[in-house]
N, C-alpha and C positions, 0 to 999 in steps of 0.2 A: 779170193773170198769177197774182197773188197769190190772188185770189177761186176763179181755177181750180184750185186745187192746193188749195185749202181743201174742195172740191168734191168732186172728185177723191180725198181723204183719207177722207169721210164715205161715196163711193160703197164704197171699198175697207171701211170697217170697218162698214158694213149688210151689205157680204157677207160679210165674215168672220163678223159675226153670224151671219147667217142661212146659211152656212155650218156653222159649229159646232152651229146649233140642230136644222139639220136631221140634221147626225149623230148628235147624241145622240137623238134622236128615231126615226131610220130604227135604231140600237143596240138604242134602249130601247124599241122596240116590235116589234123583229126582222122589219123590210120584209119579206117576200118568203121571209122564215128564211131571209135571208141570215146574221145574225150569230148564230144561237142566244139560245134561251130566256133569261129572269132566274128568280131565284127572285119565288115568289110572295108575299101580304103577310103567308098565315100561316108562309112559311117566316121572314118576314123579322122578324113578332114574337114568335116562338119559332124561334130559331137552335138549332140543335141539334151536339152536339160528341161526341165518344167522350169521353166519363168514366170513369175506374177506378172498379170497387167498392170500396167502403172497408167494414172486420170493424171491429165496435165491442165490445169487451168488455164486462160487466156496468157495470163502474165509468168508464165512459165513456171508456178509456182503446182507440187504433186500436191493434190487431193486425197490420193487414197490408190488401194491396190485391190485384184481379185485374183487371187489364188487357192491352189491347195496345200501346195509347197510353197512356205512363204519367203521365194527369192526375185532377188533384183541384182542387176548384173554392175560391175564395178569396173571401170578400166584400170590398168595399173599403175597408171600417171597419181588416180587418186588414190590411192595406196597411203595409208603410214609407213615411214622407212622403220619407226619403231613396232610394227605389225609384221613387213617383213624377213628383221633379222630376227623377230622372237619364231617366227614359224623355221627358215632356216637352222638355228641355234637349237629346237628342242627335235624338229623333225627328221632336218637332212643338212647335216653342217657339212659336208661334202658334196651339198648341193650343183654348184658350180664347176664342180670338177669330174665330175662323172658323166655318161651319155646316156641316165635311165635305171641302172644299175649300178648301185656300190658295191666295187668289188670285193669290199669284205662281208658285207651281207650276203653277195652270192657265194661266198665262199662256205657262209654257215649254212643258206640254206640249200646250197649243192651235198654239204654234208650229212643233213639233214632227209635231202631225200636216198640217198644213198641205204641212212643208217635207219630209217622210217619214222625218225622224229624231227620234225620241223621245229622245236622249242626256239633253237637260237633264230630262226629268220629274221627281217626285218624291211619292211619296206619305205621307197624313198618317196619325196614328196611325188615323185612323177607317177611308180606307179601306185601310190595313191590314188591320186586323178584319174591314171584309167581302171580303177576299182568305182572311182565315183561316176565316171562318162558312161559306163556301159555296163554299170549293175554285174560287172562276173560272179559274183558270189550270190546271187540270186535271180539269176536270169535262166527260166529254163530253158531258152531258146539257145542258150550255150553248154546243155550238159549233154554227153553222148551215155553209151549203154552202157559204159564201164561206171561212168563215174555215177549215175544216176542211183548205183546198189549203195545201200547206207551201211554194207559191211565193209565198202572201199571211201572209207570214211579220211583218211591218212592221203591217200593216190589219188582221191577227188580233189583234200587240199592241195594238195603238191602242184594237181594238174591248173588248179587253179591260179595260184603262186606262180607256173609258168605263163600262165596268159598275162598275167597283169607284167613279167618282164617284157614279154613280147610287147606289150601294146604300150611300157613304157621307152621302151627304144625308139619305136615308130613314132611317140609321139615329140622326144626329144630331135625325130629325122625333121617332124613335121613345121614345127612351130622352136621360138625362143625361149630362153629362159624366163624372160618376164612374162612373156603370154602364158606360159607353163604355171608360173605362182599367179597370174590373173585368172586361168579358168582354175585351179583349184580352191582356192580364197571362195570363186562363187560359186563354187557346186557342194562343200564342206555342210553339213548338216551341225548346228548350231542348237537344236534342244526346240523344244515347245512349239516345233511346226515351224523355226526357222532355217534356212536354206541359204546360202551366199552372207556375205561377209558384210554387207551392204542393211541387210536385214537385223541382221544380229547385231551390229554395233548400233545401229537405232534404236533397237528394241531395248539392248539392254544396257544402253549408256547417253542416251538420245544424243547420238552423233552422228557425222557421216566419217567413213574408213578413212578417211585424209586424216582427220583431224584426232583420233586414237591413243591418247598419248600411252608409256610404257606400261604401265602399271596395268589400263584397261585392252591393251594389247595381250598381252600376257595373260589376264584371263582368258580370251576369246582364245588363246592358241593352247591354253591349257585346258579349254573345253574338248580341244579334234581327239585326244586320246579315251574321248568318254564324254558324248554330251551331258545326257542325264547323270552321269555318276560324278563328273564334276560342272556341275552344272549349279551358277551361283544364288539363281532363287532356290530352287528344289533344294541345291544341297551346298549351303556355304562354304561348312567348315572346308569339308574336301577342295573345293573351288580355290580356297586360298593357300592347301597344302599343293595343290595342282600349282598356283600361280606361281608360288616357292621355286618350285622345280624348276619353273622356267626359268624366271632367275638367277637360278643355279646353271643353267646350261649357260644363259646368256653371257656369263660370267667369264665360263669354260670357253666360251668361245672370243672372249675378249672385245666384246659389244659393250660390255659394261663392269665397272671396276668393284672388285669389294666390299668397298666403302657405299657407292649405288645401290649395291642391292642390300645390305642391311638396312639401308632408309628406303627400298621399296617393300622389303617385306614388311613392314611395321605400317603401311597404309591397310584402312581397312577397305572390304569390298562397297565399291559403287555402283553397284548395280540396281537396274529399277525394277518393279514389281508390277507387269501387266499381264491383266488374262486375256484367252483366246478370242474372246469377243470383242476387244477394246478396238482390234483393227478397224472394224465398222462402226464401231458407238466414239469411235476420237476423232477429234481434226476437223476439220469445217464440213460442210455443207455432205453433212451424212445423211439428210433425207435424198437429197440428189443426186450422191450415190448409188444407195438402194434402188431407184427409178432406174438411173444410166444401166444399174447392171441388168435389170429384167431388160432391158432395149441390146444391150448388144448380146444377150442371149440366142434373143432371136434373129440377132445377126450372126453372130457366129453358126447357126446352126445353118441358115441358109449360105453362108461361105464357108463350112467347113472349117474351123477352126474351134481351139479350145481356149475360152476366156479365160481360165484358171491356170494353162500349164502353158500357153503360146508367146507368152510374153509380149503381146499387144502393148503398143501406146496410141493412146487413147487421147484424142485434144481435143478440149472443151470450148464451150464459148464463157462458160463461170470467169469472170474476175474476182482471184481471193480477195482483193480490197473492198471491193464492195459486197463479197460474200461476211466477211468481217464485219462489215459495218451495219447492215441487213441482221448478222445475227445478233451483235451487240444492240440495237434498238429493240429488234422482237421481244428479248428475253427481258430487256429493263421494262418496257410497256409490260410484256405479258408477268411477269412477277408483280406490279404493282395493282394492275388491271385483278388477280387471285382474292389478293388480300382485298379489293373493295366489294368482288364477287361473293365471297363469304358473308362481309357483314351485311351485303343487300339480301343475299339468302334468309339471315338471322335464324338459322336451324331446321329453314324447310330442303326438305329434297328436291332438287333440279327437277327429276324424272317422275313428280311427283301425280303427272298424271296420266303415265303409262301403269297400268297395273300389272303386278310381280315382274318392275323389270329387275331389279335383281335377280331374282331366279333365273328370268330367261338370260341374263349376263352369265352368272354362276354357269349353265350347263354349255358356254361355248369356251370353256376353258380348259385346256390341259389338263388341270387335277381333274376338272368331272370325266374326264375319257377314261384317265387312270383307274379313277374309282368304279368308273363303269365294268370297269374290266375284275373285280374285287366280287362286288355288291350286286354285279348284273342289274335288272331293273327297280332293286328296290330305293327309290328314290329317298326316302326317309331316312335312312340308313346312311345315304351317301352325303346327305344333308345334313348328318350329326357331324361328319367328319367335317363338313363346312365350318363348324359351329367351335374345332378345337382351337385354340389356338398354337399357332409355328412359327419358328422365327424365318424372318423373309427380310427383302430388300424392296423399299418402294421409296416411289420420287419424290423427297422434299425441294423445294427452293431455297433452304435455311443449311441444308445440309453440305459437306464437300462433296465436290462431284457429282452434289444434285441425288445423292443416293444416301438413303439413310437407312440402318439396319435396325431393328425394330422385328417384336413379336405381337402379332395378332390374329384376327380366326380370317382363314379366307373369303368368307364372308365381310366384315368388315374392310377388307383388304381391296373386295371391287368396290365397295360405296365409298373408302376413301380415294381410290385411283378416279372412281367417275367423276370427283369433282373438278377436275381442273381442267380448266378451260385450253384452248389449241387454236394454232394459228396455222395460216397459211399466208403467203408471201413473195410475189416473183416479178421480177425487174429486167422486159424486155429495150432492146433496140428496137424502134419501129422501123426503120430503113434496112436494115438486115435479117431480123426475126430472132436475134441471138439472145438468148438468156443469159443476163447477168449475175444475178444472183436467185438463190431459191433457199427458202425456210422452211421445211414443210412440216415443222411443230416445234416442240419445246423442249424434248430430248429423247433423243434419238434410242438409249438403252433402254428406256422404259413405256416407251411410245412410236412401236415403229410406224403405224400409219403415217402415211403421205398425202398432207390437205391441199397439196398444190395439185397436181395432177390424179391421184387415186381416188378423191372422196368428191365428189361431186354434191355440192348444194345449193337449195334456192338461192339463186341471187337477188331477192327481193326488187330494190329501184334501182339499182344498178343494172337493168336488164332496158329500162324506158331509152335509153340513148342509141339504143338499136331500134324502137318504135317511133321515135323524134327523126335518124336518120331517114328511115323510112319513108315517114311522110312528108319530108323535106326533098324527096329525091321525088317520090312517086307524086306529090299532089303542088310540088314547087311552094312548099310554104318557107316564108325565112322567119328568122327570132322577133321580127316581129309582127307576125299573125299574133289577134289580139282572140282569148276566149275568157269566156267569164266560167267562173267557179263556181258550179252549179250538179247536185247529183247526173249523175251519165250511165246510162243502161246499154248495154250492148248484148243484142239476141245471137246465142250459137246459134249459127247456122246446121253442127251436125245435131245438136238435140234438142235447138227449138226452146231452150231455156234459157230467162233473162238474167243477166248477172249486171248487177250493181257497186261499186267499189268503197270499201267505208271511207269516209275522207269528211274533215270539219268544215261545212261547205261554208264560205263566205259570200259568195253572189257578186268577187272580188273582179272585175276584167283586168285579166294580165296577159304579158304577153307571153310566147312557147319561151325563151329564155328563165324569164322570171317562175313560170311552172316547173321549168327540169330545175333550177335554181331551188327553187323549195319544196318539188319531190312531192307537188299537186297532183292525187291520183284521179282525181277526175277529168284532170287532162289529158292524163294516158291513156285513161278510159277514149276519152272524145278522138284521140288519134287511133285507138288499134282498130274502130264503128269508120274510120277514115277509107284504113284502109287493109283492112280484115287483118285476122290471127294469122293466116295461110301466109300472105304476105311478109310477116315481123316474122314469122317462122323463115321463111324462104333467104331472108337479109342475113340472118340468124348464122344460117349455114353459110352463107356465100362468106361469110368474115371469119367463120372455121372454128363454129361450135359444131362436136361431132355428137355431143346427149341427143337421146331421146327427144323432143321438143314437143308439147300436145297443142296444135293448135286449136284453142280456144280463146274466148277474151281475155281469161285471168292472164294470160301468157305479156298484156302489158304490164303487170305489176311483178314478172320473172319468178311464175308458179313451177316452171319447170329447172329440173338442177343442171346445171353447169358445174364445169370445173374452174378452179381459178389460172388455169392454165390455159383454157379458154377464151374467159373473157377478158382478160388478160391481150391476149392477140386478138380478139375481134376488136378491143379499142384501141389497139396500135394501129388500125385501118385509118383510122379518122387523123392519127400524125404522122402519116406515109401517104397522103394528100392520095387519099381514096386507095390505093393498093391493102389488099390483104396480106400478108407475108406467113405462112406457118411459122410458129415458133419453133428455134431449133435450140438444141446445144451438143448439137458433136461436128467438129467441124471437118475431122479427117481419122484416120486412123491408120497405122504403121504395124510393120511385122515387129519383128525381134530387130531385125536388121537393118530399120529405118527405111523401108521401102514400104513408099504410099500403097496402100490394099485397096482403101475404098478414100470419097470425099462427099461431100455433102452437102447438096445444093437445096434450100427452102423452097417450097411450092409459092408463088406470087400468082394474083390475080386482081384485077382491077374491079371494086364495086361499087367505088361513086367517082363524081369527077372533081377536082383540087378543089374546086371553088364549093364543093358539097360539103367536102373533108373537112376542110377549113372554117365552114359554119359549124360546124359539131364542135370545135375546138370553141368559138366562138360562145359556143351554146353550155359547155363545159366549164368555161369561165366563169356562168353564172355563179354555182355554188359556193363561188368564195365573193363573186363580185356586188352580186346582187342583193336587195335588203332582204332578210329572210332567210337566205341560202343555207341550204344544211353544213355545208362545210368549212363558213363563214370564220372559223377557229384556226386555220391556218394561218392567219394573219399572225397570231402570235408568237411561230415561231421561227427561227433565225433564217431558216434558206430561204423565205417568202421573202427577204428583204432582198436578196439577191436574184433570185427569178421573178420577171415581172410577169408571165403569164404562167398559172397554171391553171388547170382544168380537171374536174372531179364531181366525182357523185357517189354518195352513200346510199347504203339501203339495211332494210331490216326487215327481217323474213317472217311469216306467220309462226303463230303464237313466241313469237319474241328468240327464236333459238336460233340468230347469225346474226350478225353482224358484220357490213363489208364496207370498202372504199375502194374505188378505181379512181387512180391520179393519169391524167397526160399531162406530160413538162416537155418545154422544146427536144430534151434530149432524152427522153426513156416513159414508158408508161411501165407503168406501175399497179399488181392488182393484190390485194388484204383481204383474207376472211379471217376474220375471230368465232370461236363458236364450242358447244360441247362438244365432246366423243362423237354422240348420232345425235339425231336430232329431240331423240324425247327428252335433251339436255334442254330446260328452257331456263330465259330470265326471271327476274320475278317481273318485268313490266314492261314494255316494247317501248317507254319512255328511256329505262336502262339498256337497253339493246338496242339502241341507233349507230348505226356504223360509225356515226362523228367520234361515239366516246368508244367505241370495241375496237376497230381498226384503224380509223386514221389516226391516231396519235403514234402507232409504230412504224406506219408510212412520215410521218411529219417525223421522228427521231431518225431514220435511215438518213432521209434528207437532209437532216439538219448537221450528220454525220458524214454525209458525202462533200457539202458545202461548204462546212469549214476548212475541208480539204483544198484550196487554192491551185494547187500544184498540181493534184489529181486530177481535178477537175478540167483544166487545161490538157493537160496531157493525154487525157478520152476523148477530149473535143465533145464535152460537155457545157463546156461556157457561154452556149448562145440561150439567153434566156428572157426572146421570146417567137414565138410561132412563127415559122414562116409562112409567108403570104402569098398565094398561087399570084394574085398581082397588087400591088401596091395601094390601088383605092380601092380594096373590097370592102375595108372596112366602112366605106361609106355608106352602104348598103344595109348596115347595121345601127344607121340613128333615126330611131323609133322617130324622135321629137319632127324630125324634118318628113316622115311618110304620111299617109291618111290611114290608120288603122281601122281594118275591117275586125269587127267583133264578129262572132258566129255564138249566137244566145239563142238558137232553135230547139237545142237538147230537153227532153221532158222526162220528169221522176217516175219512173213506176217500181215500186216496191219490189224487193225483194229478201234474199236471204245476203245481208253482205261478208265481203272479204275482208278479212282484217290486215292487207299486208300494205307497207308503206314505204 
């Protein structure tokens, strides 16, 4: 009897064998595609995952990321060792000893299929990971015909359950155990759109995974059993019953004593509080973000790749330090700059003499779409709902985080947003083209426009230094050709009409210096009658303004709009001893794998020669040097003592609505606009909107913030401060006192309708 049951025993467990062996066999070679496909071995030794792109600034320091799945990949060196025995301890404490399979898990879940209930299974961290690598639980490219019927709802799981042994065998054949805990850590989905362990411990403890300690480890491993259900913003309590457990495991498995975890569980949760948008509205230089990613958009699309899931790196020319320093100045000028713009307003409205632009603001907004879709076209109706008041979020300066939550009607909600004034802001190398830093407003969540490169406006006199080059190249005049200050009329050529420039005529003979120096528009006049509109348009381009340009005569007082990203590089011409350079900021870019994809060489072109360049630097001095000089206010502050040349020119746009400053210093030029939203933002007096008091003061804070910096300074090879000199005695060529100055006083007044820009 005995012998028969003994018999008996070994017939039942050959066929359980051959039972089990034939399943994984008929799974793992998909009979008949009954069960669907596996992945194959080059899926299997290159697992492939959606990666964020990561922005690297010059100084190695991350900017920011672009994804959809928000991960970033971790090696396991930076691991916490308390991260990974709390994963081992809650997940697979027989991690180490196993090849993929614990054999008492498959023991339950071999019984399981046998008896059609799967309850006891359980899976190890490995196959985990190949649940995470290759989507089998929702990949239809892995179901066959059996499994695809939702009545084999049981035998789909099962079949499933065996894929994931299979493909954790292979992957224990393929890779280590640490690499095995490094890709699971970063493909583990972490709650709220985060993805890798990398992600999650930033987001939700502002750390990097090294640095993790137990307590917040332990949360993050007591998230893999349930993001969202123990997930510590959404859902604390649970999060800390979760953390408990682990704990308890950690305990069990003799990582930590006792006594440990009753003084861990007694800590409360540390976790931060951020929403989905803060990825792009935090961290520095989030307008040049925004920019960078419409640019590698349209690279990726012509290379073939996915910004969002290819895990690109991405390397900038941005230096954080001076991104830093850039935005620490804009925002101290631009908050102080608010409060004097109000009390010059004294209750009149900016846009006060565009009519109904409220309304036409109101109908380019989100709610009017919505409403449109409600009310159809009866505007009245939609206009009432303008008129309710709703609680909302809009941008104070007084406020945390620059956001203040507040109830008012949408309507008042655009005339309070319209008021506040915007900067633009960008800090080239002229020898390279590289963009240093970039500002492109004053915050990024409630203001996405970009005034450095997207918003294009009159540059007012800040345009004449490209009409001065000009005719210093074409007609050989130097700084001191002498003209008197006298009205100046210049006939279009294409429509035959006279235009004359407003300007307080003094009848003063000075020289082209001392005129760019005080932003004399009747000298700009006398040079564009030089050497025509066509011309200063033609120089325009060759220094790498890509606007629209009209050539006419207004086009010397800079009627036409530029970007500040523009002009910007067209006066980096004049400190790269005549060369153009495009302005760039991406210097290369890499796969997932560190392998250069592409690099990135600036466009250069030569359009004056050194000793041209060099008189515009020259000529550029004036404004601080000269008596008069618009820019003359520099002196007062701290880095002027330490750079002995620099060179600049303000301007201020018709009917008083910009404000700008273009600085060249030996080591970087520099270009500012201050100004409304659009342009029917105006000042109350173009005496108030001169570039002196709207944008150089945030340029002179930058500087005054980079200069105190001694060490930085040095270390950019920023410390030469002053001009280099194509040759040693040009500047002799530049004392008035010792030439015979030729006046030119032939210019005659004839009336017209003037220009008011200055």
């Amino acid at each position: 009897m005995f012998l028969r049951a003994i018999k008996i025993l070994w017939v039942l467990f050959f066929l359980s064998f051959f039972a089990i062996w034939g399943w994984v066999s008929a799974v793992g070679d998909n009979w008949g595609g009954l069960f669907g496909g596996m992945p194959d071995f080059k899926e299997l030794d290159n697992p492939q995952n959606a990666l964020a792109s990561v922005v690297y600034a010059a100084d190695g320091e991350v900017l920011g990321t672009y994804f959809r799945e928000n991960r970033q990949r971790t090696p396991y060196d930076s691991l916490s060792p308390h991260l990974i025995n709390a994963l081992v301890a809650t997940e697979d404490v027989r991690f180490d000893s196993h090849s993929g399979i614990d054999l008492r898990s498959l023991m339950r879940v071999a019984v399981g299929i046998l008896t059609f209930d799967l309850q006891g299974g359980g899976s190890t961290i490995s196959q985990q990971l190949a649940k995470n690598l290759f989507q089998t639980r929702g990949n239809k490219a892995y179901e066959g015909t059996f499994t695809k019927k939702e009545s084999n709802k049981i035998l789909r799981m099962a079949a499933i359950k065996t894929k994931e042994w299979i493909l954790a065998v292979r992957l224990e054949r393929s890779y280590t155990k640490k690499e095995i805990i490094e890709m699971y850590l970063n493909t583990v989905d972490f709650g709220r759109n985060y993805f890798g362990i990398n992600t999650a411990a930033t987001k939700y403890f502002g750390k990097s995974p090294k640095d993790l300690d137990l307590h917040q480890a332990a949360v993050l491993v007591g998230m893999l059993k349930g993001p969202s259900l123990y997930n510590p913003i959404g859902n604390p309590k649970n999060a800390v019953n979760r953390r408990n457990v682990v704990f308890h495991q950690l305990q069990v498995a003799s990582f930590i004593t006792p006594l440990q975890k009753d003084s861990l569980r007694a800590l409360p949760l540390d976790a931060r509080q951020i929403t989905e948008d803060d990825e792009h509205n935090r961290g520095m230089a989030t307008y040049f973000r925004t920019v960078l990613r419409n640019e590698l958009m349209r690279w990726c699309q012509e290379k073939g790749y996915d910004l969002f899931a290819d895990g690109l790196k991405i390397y900038t020319t941005i230096d954080s330090r001076l991104q830093n320093m850039a935005e620490k100045a804009a925002l101290e000028h631009m908050k102080e700059l608010q409060q004097n713009f109000e009390k010059q307003m004294k209750g009149i409205e900016p846009w006060r003499n565009v009519p109904n632009y409220l309304t036409r603001e109101a109908k380019k907004t989100e709610r009017y779409r919505l409403l449109r879709e409600t009310f159809g076209e009866d505007t009245i109706a939609i206009f009432k709902e303008f008129e309710k008041p709703v609680r909302m979020q809009v941008f104070s300066w007084d406020a945390p985080d620059y956001t203040l939550d507040t109830v008012m009607t949408p309507m008042d909600s655009i005339r309070y947003m319209k008021m506040f004034l915007h900067i633009g802001m960008v800090a080239l190398e002229a020898q390279t083209g590289q963009v240093k830093a970039w500002v492109g407003g004053i915050n990024h969540t409630h203001f996405k426009f970009d005034h450095v490169k997207q918003g294009p406006r009159q540059p007012g006199s800040t345009f004449k230094p490209i009409v001065y080059a000009a005719a210093i190249k074409e007609k050989k005049f130097t700084p001191c050709h002498s003209v008197v200050d006298v009205p100046t009329t210049v006939v279009d050529r294409q429509t035959g009409q006279a235009w004359t420039p407003r300007s307080n005529f003094t009848g003063e003979s000075m020289t082209l210096r001392q005129a760019l120096g005080r932003s004399v528009n009747s000298i700009a006049a006398y040079l564009i009658k030089e050497i025509s509109p066509d011309k200063a348009v033609e120089y325009a381009k060759n220094m790498g303004v890509e606007s629209p340009l009209d050539a006419n005569p207004s086009i010397a007082l800079g009627t036409s709009d530029v970007s500040v990203l523009e002009l910007t590089g067209a006066y980096s011409t004049f400190l790269n001893g005549g060369y153009w350079v495009e302005p760039t900021f991406i210097v290369r870019i890499e796969d997932r794998n560190g392998n250069v994809v592409d690099e990135f060489t600036p466009v250069k072109r030569e359009v004056f020669k050194p000793e041209e360049a060099y008189t515009m630097l020259y000529m550029l001095r004036g404004a601080i040097e000269e008596r008069g000089g618009t820019a003359g206010g520099l002196w007062r502050y701290d880095f002027k003592k330490k750079v002995f040349e620099v060179g600049g020119k303000t301007g201020t746009t018709q009917k008083a609505s910009d404000g700008w400053f273009m600085a060249v210093l030996p080591a970087l030029t520099v270009g500012t606009w201050v100004g409304g939203d659009d342009k029917a933002i105006t000042f109350p007096n173009s005496v108030y909107a001169q570039g002196s008091r709207l944008a150089m003061p945030a340029f002179a804070k930058f500087m005054d913030n980079l200069y105190a910096d001694t060490v930085l300074v040095k270390e950019l090879g920023y410390d030469k401060y002053r001009f280099e000199r194509p040759y040693p005695e040009i500047d002799r060529n530049f004392d008035c006192a010792k030439q015979k100055l030729q006046v030119d006083s032939t210019r005659q007044y004839i009336p017209s309708r003037p220009d008011d820009i200055m």
